[in-house]
Each structure stands twice: as structure tokens, then as C-alpha cells.
N, C-alpha and C positions, 0 to 999 in steps of 0.2 A: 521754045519754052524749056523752062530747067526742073523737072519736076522734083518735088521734093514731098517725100512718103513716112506721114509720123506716123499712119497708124500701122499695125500688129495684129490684123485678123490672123485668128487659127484657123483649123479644119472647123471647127464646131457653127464659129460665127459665118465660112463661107459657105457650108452647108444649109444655115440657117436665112440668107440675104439670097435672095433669087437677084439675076444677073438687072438692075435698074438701078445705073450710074447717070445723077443729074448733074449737070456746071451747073454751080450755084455762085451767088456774093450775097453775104450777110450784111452788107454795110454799104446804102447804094443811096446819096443824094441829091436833089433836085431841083432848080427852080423853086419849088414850093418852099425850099429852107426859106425860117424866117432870120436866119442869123449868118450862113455865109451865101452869096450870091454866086449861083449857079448857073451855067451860060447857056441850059438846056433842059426844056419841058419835062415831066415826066414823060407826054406820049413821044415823043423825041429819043428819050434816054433809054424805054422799054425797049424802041423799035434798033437800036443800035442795039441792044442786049441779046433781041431774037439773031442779028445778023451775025454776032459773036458765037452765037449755041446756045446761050444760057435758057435752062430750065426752071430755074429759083432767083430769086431777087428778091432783098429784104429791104424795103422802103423804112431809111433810118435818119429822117431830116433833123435837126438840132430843135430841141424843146420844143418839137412842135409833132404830133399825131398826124402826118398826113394822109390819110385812107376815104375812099369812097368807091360804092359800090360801082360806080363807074373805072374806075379805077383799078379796080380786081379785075373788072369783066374783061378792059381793054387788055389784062397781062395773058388773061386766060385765050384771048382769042389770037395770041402767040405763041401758046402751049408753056405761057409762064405760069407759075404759081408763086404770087404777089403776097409775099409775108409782109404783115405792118409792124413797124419798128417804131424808136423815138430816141436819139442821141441824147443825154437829160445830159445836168451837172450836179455832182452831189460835192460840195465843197469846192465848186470848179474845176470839179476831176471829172473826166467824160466818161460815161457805161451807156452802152449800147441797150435795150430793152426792147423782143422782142418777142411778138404775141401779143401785145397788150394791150389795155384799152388808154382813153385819154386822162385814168386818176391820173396815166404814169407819168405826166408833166408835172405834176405838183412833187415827185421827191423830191426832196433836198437836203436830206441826211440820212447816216448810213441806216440806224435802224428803222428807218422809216423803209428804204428799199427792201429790209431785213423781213418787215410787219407786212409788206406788200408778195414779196414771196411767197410766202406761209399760203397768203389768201389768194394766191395766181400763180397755183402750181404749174400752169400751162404755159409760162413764159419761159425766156432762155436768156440769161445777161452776158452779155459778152464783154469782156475787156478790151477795150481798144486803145492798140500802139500808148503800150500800158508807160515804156519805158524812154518816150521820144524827150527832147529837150522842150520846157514850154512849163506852164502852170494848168495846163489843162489835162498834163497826162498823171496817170496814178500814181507810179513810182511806188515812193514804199506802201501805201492805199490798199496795191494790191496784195502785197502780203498781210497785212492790217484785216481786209476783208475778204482773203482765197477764199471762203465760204459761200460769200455771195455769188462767184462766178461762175458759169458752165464753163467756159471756154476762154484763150486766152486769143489776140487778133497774130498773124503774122500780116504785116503791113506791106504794099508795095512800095513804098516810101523807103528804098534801100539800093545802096550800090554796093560793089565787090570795096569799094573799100569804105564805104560808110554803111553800118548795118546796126541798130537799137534792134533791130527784133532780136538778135542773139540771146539779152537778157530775158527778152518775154519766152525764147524757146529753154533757156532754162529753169526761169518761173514754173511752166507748165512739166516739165520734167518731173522736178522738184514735189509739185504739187498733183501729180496726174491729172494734168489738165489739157481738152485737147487745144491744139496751138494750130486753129484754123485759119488759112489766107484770105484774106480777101483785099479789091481794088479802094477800099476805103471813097467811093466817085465820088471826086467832086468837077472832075474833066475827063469826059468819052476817050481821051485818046489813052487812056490808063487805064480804060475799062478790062483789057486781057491782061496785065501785068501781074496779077494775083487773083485764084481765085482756087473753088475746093473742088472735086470728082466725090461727090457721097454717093456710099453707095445702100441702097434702102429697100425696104418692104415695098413701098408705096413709094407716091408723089403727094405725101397730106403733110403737112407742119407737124405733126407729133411725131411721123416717123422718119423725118427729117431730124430734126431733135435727137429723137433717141438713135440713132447713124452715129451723130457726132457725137456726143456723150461718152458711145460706146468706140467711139476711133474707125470706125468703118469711113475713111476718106484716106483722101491722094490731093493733097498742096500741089499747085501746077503755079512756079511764082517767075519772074523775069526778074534781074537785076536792072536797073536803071544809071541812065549816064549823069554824071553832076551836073553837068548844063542841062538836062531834063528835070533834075529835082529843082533847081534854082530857079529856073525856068517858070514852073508850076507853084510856085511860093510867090516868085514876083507876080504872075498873073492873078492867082487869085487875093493878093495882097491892094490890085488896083481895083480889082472887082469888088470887093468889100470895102474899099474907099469911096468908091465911084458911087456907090448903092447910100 
């Protein structure tokens, strides 16, 4: 693994952070998507996450709230802590939303995710693979809307010589923004290719949050071969045909 370290703790902030470093992915999809077809359960996808290390997993399927108390219970009894997420489209641009309840299917403009902030100060939006080619990525959106965002994605979805996170890591630059890894899963075998070392007060979702926000993490990301990305584009290209 290649690890790569945006954030800048001082003396103050490591004085203040007792030594609880989780592997975490913000951005973790399922079978349960109802939009790209996924070749792997949720309790499937958990159980390969515990054999990884992971601590945190953020359940973030396309338009669609996937959470059930079963579902938490099953992550807990991994020693996960199972954030719920939802991939929405606000103009056909993907934001990640995560904490939240099932309003968060209904946005679909920006001041509506604007109006929904205000009122769900407990959530965390994340920009995901803000700058890839496609009409679903933000591009200029995200500079349109840097306000709405906590965080920008660094993507696994990258080779030594093909890299779009570069724009998103100087987005977050530009913006003080943190510019967290994650495997964007939508295939286990990519599940260790990106992901974050937060480091926290706790193991609760606000103090997770507030780690990132304030840059307490360590990006651990893999470059990828082009027969792997090409690979992974034609496969789930038949998957979502086939579906």
C-alpha cells in the first residue's frame, strides 16, 4: 500500500485525540443498490470488510436509504460501525449523504440539499470522484456548491498514469477541504485499494465526522493497472445490462 497523508495534526490536536485509529470507507455498495447491480450481499460485503480490518463502513447505495436494524446489528457484531448513507442525483451529479434519513431520496436541487442541511446538521456530504469523465460527476458543481460539501472523495479508480483525483486534491486544497479515500465498492476485490486511518475521540458517527472535518486521517490508496480499471467498467457494464 502507498500511503498518502493530507492531514496536519499539531501538538494541540494530538494531545487532544487519544491513540483510536479506525479503517474506515465512506462510500460502500451493495446488492441492495437499486440502480447499479452488485455481485455481493450486504452480509457478504460486511464479512469481507471485517477480514480486511475495517471498523467503519458507510452504507451508500444509489437513491435508495438502505438501513435496518438488522443490518446495524449484523455490522456491530464485526466490531463495525455501520453509518447509513444514500448516493442521490442532484441534477445528475452524484453527492454522497451520509447520516441521514429517507427525506434524503427526495433531493433533487441544489437548494433543496441547501434547506435539508440547515435542518440535518448531523449529516456529512461528500463529493464523490467530483472530476471523473461522465455526466454524473460534479465538475464545475463542485465549485458552484463548495459550501454544501464536508469532504472531497479521493477515488480508487486511478493509475500512475491515469489520475482525475488530482483535480479533486486540488479542489480541496484550494477550498480547505478534506480530500478523503475511499474504495467507492462496487467489487470486493477493490475493497483495500482506498481507504482512510481516522483518528478519533470515539467509535460514534459525530466523532468520526468531526476527525475528518478537522483532518485527523492518513489516505492508505493503491494505484491500479489499466486492465484492472477497464476490467471493472466492462464487468459492471454487463452487470447493469444483464440486471
Amino acid at each position: 500500500m502507498l500511503p498518502i497523508d493530507y492531514s496536519t495534526p499539531g501538538c494541540a490536536n494530538e494531545l487532544q485525540y487519544p491513540h483510536m485509529r479506525l479503517k474506515t470507507n465512506l462510500h460502500f455498495h451493495t446488492s441492495d443498490d437499486p440502480q447499479d447491480k452488485v455481485p455481493y450481499s450486504f452480509y457478504e460485503g460486511i464479512d469481507a470488510a471485517y477480514r480486511a480490518g475495517f471498523e467503519v463502513i458507510a452504507l451508500t447505495c444509489h437513491r435508495k436509504l438502505v438501513w435496518s436494524t438488522d443490518y446495524e446489528s449484523y455490522a456491530a457484531s464485526k466490531s463495525i460501525l455501520l453509518v447509513g448513507g444514500v448516493e442521490i442525483e442532484i441534477g445528475r451529479k452524484h453527492v454522497v449523504i451520509l447520516n441521514c434519513d429517507a427525506t434524503a431520496e427526495e433531493l433533487s436541487a441544489w437548494n433543496e440539499l441547501e434547506a435539508y442541511r440547515k435542518n440535518h446538521p448531523e449529516i456529512f456530504v461528500l463529493a464523490p470522484h467530483p472530476y471523473f469523465y461522465g455526466n454524473f460527476s460534479l465538475k464545475r458543481g463542485l465549485d458552484r456548491h463548495i459550501h454544501l460539501f464536508d469532504a472531497i472523495e479521493h477515488s480508487w479508480f486511478y493509475s500512475k498514469w491515469f489520475n482525475r483525483n488530482k483535480r479533486g486534491e486540488a479542489a480541496a486544497k484550494k477550498y480547505n477541504k478534506p480530500f478523503i479515500a475511499t474504495s467507492d465498492t462496487h467489487d470486493l476485490k477493490f475493497l483495500d485499494r482506498g481507504y482512510a486511518i481516522i483518528e478519533t475521540r470515539s467509535k460514534t458517527t459525530p466523532a468520526i465526522f468531526d476527525a475528518i472535518r478537522e483532518k485527523n486521517f492518513t489516505n492508505v490508496t493503491q494505484p491500479s493497472s489499466f486492465p484492472e480499471m477497464a476490467g471493472f467498467l466492462v464487468r459492471q457494464e454487463i452487470r447493469n445490462r444483464l440486471e
